[in-house]
N, C-alpha and C positions, 0 to 999 in steps of 0.2 A: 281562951283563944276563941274568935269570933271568925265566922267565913262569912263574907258577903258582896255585894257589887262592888266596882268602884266607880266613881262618879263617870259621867256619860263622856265629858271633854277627856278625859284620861283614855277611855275605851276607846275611842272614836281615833287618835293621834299613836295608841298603842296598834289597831290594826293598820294603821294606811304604813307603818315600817317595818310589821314583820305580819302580813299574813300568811305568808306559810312555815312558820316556824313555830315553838314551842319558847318561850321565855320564861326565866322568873327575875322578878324586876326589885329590887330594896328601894321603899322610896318612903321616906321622912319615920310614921312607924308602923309602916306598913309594908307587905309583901305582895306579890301581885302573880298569878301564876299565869299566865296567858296561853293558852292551846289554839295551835293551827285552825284558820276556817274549815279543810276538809278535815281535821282528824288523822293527818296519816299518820301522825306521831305521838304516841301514847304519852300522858298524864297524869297522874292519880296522885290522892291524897289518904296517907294513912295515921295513924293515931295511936298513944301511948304516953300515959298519967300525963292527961291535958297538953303535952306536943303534940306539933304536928310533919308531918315530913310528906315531903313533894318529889316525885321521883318519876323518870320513864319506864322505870324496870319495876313492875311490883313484885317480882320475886324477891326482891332486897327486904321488904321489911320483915317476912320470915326469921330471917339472919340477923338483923337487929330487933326483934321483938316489936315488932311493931303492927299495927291490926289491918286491915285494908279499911279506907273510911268511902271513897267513891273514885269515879271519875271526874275529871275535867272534862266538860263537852267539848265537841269541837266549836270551834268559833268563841269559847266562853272563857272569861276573863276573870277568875276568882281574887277577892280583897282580902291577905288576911291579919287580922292585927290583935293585939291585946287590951283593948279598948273594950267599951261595947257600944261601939257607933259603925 
């Protein structure tokens, strides 16, 4: 699994309809996790034998064995796909 931008037309169309919200978006073979401009709603991504899991609550991956890997900033839009592009 690969974490990385998504292209700028995608970022640009995903904040003008949801900047204050948290999304995660399925699109073609890709995942998209998108976090609020301000932050007020938590995001993170954690890890387990090469998955990966996207959650507002990181108490959860305890409970499913799963590692904490980061946050989502605010305003930032992570790519993630099984590719490596």
């Amino acid at each position: 699994m690969r974490l990385s931008r998504p292209p700028e037309i995608f970022a640009e169309k995903i904040k003008k309809i949801a900047p204050n919200a948290k999304r995660i978006i399925s699109y073609d073979d890709n995942v998209y996790l998108v976090r609020d401009s301000l932050g007020m709603r938590p995001l993170s991504i954690s890890t387990k034998d090469g998955m990966l899991c996207a959650s507002s609550e990181s108490s959860l991956y305890d409970k499913i064995g799963f590692s904490f890997l980061r946050e989502v900033k605010p305003g930032e839009i992570v790519r993630i796909n099984n590719n490596n592009n």
